[in-house]
VEXVO-269082 format. One record per residue (C-alpha): residue in three letters; x, y, z. Coordinates in steps of 0.001 Angstrom, whole numbers, padded with zeros to 6 digits, always signed. Each point is the difference from the previous one (the first is absolute). Layout:
BEGIN
alaXYZ...
# end
This chain:
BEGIN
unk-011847-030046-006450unk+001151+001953-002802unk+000156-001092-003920unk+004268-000065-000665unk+001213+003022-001907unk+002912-000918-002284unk+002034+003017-001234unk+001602-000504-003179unk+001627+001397-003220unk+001454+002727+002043unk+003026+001854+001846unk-000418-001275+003770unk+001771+001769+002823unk+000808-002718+002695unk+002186+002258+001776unk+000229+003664+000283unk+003626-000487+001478unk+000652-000970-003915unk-001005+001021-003238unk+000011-003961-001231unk-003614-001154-001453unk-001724-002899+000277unk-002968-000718-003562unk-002720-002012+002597unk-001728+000076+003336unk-002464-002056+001366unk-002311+001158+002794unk-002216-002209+001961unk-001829+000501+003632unk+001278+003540+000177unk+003722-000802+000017unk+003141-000247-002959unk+000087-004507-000466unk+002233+000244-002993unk+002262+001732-002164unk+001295-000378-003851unk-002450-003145+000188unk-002788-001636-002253unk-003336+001174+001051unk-002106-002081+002204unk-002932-001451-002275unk-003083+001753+001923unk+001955+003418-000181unk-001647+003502-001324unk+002657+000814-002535unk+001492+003819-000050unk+002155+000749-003340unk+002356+002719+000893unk+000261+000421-003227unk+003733+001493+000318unk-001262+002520+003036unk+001608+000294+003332unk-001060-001860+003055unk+001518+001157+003642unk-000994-000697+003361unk-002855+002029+001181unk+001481+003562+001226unk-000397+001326+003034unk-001019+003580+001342unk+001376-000286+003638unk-001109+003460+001244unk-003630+001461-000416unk-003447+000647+001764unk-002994-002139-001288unk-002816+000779+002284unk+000965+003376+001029unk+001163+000493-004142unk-003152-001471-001314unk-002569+001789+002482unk+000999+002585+002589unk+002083+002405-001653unk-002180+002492-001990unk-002260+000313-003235unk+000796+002968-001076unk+003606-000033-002339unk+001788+003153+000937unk+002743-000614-002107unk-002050+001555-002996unk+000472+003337+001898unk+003161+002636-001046unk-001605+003011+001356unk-001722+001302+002950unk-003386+000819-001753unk-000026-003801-001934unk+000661-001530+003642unk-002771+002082+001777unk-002640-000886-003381unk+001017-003843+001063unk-001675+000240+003131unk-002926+002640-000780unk-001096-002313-003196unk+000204-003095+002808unk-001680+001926+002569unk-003377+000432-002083unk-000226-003879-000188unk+000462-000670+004278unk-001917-000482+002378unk-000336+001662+003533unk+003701-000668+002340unk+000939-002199-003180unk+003107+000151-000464unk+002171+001020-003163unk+003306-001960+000322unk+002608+000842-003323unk+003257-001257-000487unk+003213+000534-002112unk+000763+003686+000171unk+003190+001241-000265unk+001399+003460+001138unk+002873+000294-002693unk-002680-000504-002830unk-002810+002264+002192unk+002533+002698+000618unk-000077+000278+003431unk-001013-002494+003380unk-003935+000715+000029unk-001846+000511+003272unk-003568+000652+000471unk-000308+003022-001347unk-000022-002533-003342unk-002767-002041+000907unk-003749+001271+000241unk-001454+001254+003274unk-002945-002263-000442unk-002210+000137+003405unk-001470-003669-000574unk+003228-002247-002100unk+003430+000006+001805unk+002892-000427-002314unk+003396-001703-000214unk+002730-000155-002547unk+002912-002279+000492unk+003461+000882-001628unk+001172-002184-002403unk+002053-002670+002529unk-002923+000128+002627unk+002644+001903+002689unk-001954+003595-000363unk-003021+001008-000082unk-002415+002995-000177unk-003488+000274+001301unk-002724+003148-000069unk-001733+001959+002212unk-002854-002327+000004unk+002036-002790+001477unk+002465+002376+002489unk-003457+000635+001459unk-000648-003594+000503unk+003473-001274+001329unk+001796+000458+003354unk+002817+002679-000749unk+001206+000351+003435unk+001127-003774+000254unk+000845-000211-003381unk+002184+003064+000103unk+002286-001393+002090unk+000440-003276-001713unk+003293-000261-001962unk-000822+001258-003573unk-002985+002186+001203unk+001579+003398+000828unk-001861+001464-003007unk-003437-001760+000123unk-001686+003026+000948unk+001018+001567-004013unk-001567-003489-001187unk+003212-001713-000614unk+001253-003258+001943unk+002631-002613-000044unk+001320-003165+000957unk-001639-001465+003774unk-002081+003166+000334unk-001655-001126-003416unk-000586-003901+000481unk-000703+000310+003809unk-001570+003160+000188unk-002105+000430-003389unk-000481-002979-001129unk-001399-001400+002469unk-003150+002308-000540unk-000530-001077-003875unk-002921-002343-000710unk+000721-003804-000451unk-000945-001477-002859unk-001636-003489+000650unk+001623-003353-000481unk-001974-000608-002680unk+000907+003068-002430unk+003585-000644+001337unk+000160-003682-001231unk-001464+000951-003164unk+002402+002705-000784unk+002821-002551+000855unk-001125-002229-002657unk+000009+002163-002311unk+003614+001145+001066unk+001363-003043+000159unk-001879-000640-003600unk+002328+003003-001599unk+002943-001376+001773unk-000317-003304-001434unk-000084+001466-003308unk+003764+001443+000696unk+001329-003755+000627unk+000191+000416+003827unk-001028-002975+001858unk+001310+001183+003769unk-000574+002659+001771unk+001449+001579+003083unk-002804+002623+001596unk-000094+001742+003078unk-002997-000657+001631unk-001872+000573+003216unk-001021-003826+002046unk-003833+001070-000253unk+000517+000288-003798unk+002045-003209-000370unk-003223-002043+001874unk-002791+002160-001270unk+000945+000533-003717unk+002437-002133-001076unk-000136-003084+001689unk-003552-000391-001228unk+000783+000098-003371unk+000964-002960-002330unk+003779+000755-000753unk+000442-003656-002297unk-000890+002332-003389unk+001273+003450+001569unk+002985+000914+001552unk+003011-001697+002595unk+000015+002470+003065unk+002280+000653+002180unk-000910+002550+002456unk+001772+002331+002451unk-001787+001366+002926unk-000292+003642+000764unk-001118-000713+003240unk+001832-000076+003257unk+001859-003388+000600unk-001816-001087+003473unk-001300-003644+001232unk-003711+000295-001614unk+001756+001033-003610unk+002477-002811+000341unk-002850-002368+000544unk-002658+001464-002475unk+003080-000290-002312unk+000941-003388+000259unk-003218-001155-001404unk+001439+001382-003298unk+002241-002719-001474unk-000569-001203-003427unk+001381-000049-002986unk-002547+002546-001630unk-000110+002295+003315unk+002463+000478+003000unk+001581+002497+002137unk+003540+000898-000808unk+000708+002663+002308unk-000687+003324+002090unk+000489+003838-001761unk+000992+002516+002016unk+000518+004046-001288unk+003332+001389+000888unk-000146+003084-002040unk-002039+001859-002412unk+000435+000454-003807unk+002293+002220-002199unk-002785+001513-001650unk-001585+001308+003490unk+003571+000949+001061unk-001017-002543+003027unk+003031-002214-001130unk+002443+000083+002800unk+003161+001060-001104unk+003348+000581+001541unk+000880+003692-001218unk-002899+002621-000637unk-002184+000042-003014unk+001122+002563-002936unk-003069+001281-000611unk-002165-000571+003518unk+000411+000797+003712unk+001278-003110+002312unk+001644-003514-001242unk-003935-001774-000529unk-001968-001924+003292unk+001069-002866+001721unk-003641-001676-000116unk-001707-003111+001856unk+001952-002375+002462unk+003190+002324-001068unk-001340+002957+001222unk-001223-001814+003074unk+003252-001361+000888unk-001529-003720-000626unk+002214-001182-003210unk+001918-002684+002135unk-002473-001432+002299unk-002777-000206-003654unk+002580-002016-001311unk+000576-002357+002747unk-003705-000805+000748unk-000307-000400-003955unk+002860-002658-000870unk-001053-001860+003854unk-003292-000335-001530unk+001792-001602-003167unk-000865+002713-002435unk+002149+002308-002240unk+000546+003355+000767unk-000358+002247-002764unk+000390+003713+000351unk-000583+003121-002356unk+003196+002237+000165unk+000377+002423-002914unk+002264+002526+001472unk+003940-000882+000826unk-000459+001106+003528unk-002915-002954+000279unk+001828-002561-002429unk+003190+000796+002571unk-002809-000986+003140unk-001377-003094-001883unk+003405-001488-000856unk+001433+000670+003414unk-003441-001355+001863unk+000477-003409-001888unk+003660-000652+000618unk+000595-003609+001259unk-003671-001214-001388unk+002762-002066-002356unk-002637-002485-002217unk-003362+001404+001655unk-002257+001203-002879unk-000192+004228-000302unk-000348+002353-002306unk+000253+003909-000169unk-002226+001621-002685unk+000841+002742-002484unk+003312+000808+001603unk+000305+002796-002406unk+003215+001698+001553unk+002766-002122+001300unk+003011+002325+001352unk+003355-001366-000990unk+000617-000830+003937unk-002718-002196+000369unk+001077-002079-003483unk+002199-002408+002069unk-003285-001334+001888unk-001996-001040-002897unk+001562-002740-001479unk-002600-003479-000170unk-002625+002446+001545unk-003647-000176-002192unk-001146+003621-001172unk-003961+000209-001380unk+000794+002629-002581unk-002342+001791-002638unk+001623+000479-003529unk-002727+001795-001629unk-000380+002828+003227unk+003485+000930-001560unk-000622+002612-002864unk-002420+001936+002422unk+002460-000117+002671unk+003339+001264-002490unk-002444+002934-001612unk+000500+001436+004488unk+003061-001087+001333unk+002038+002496-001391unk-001836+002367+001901unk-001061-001708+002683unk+003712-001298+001143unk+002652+001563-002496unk+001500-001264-003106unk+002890-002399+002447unk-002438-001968+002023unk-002874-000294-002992unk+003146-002187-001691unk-001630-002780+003287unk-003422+000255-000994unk-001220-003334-001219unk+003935-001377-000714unk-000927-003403-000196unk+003061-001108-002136unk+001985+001529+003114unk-001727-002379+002414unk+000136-003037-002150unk+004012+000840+000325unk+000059+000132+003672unk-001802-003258+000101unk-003728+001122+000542unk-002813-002314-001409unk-002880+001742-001354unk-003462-000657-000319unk-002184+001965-002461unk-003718+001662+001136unk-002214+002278-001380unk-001498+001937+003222unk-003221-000382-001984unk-002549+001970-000075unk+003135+002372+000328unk+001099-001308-003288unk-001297-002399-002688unk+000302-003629+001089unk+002154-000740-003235unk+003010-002313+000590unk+001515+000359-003542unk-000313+003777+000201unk+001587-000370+002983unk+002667-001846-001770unk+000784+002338-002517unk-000205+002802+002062unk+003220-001824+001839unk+001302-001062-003292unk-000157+004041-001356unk+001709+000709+003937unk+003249-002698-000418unk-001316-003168+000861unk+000346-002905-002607unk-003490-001894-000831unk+001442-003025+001789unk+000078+001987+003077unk-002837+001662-000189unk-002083-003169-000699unk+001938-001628+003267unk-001783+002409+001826unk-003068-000142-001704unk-000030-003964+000931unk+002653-001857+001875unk+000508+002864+002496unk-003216+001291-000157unk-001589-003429+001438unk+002862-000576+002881unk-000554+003241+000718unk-003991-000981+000651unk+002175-003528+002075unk-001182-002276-003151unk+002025-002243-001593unk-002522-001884-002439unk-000314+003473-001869unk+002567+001467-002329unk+000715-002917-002006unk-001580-002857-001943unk+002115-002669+001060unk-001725-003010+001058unk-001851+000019+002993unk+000019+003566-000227unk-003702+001689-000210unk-001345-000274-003628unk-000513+004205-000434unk+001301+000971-003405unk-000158+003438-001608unk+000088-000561-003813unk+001889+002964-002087unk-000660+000810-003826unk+003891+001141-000019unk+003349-001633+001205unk+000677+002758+002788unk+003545-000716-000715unk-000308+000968-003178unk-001910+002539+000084unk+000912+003627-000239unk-000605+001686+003308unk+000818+002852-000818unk-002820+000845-002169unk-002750-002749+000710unk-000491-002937+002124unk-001664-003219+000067unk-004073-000164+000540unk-001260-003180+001755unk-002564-002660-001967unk-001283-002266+002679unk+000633-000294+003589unk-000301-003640+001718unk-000579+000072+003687unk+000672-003887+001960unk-001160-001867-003116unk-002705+002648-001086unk-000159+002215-003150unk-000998+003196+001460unk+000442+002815-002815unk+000526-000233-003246unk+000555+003074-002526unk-002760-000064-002569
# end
């Protein structure tokens, strides 16, 4: 049993719905027992001192174990030229061993100049090579590792047309490629989760929604201790069959459970995989239909995945694939969903979206406005990221960061909406009240008794703060009753 915390001296945000503040809060066994009260005699005492106390946020959209451990070493983003992205991978190559291979991350064709393929990486006859684009939907690998994989099946996997120049997307990547990279061992994975989960505590957030595979969820996470670290709620990437549903249900605490099933619909604007309605400006096609979408599968996924009692959530960045989510969950009125990213919403499909929960990614939007002119024309960028269009129509939103895509950073998030037209009210909503429903809890978001006792502690009044130029830094994070960061 914990010692009480008793908050005091402070501005206290019961309720994220208002902006009212309460000057106390007393925590005991992990949950809210009072508010504006006298502290209980045996209490640790926290002087706020005048700072800013609000529930603990939420990131509802990112990838611990994969983030933390299986998506490269090597930081590509560094590169903005041909000959700095090839010296990368030579300079790594001198340090690996034989079929070790070099996995990098983060690169970006608009800062590179052009889409590398494996002319860019070393020939190396011992170390094959990867690179993953910057959202983890593209990928190029050399001649070292073409040698290794099996072209012809991957070839003819959607996404793998050009896998024979080095370059591969979407399914042909994660079920034809990746399959062949080395694992690392649960272990190394739970250690780099820790120290994850360490650098999101530090940025106030004390929930998480990840995507996970079920092997990961028993082998890494369950094992650790999540009472000092981290609330999870996971989604599964796997498919939603008997032995999941089972292995799942074992899941169902308040520190760990298992929200709901992911499914890919489409690719990624970046990749031009997005599945659009009209053609790309700048690119052959309208993007991929990907996953159960491309295998005609969308509306028998979703059945066997609210049966089972679990939320389906689905990535849809395109408005061809936002059109085929909303439609697919017509007359699931009150069953927990979500659609992720849903970075292009035509105007037609606007009537369908009202109460529906989007997962969405403020700080992906400066990368994603420096393209979309020329990736879709000036008239259809105007839908890119319009959050303060689907707040109108009656769309709740839920803020992510996609991490390791981006920093897991809710108040960069939140200023990155605030800059784009949202008010900080709003944007905190989603960093708390609608981030947790959106993960199906209802303790988190607020610090009204009985709610769970996770604070994030602010050194400025975010409502009086201006946005436009700074924002607020967090000073100590409490997680069910326990300090877990404080800024020295």
């Amino acid at each position: 049993m914990n010692r009480p915390i008793h908050l005091e001296n402070g501005n206290i945000l019961i309720d994220p719905t208002e902006t009212s503040c309460s000057r106390t809060l007393t925590i005991a066994d992990g949950v809210i027992v009072s508010v504006d009260c006298e502290a209980p005699k045996d209490a640790l005492l926290i002087d706020l001192d005048g700072r800013f106390a609000l529930p603990g946020l939420v990131d509802s959209h990112l990838h611990l174990v994969q983030g933390a451990s299986g998506m490269g070493e090597i930081d590509c983003s560094v590169a903005q030229s041909r000959q700095q992205f090839f010296d990368l991978y030579i300079n790594a190559s001198m340090q690996a061993k034989h079929n070790d291979w070099l996995v990098g991350f983060g690169w970006d064709e608009e800062q590179l100049g052009n889409t590398p393929d494996s002319s860019w990486l070393p020939s190396n006859d011992t170390v094959p090579m990867l690179a993953y684009r910057i959202d983890y939907h593209c990928a190029v690998v050399n001649e070292t590792a073409l040698a290794m994989l099996p072209l012809d099946e991957i070839e003819i996997m959607n996404g793998g047309k050009n896998i024979r120049n080095g370059i591969v997307r979407e399914d042909a990547l994660y079920e034809g490629v990746c399959p062949h990279l080395p694992i690392a061992s649960n272990e190394t994975k739970r250690k780099r989760v820790l120290q994850a989960i360490t650098a999101m505590q530090s940025n106030g957030i004390t929930l998480i929604g990840t995507m996970e595979d079920i092997v990961d969820i028993e082998n890494v996470l369950s094992p650790i201790s999540l009472t000092a670290q981290m609330r999870i709620a996971a989604i599964l990437l796997d498919a939603p069959e008997e032995k999941i549903f089972g292995q799942s249900r074992a899941f169902d605490t308040d520190l760990l459970h298992i929200f709901g099933f992911k499914a890919f619909l489409d690719g990624t604007l970046g990749s031009r995989t997005a599945r659009m309605y009209l053609p790309w400006e700048d690119a052959k096609g309208t993007g991929l239909w990907a996953g159960i979408a491309q295998k005609g599968m969308l509306d028998t996924w979703i059945r066997d995945v609210v049966d089972a009692g679990f939320a389906p959530v689905m990535h849809a960045i395109g408005d061809a694939a936002v059109g085929k989510a909303l439609k697919a969950l017509e007359g699931l009125d009150g069953t927990p969903s979500r659609i992720e990213h849903a970075q292009f919403i035509a105007d037609k499909d606007l009537p369908f979206i009202h109460g529906q929960m989007f997962g969405v990614q403020p700080l992906h939007q400066p990368g994603d406005a420096a393209i979309a002119d020329s990736a879709v024309g000036p008239i259809r960028a105007k839908q890119l990221h319009d959050w303060r269009r689907m707040l109108q129509q009656g769309a709740r939103l839920s803020f992510g960061s996609d991490w390791p895509i981006a920093k897991a950073d809710p108040l960069a998030a939140m200023q990155a909406a605030v800059l784009h037209g949202l008010t900080v009210q709003e944007s905190m909503y989603a960093s708390t009240v609608e981030g947790a429903r959106s993960l199906g809890s209802t303790k988190s978001g607020f610090l009204t008794k009985g709610s769970f006792g996770d604070v994030a502690i602010l050194d400025t009044n975010p409502f009086e703060c201006d946005w436009q130029n700074t924002r607020p830094s967090v000073t100590m994070t409490i997680l069910a009753g326990n300090i877990v960061y404080t800024k020295d």
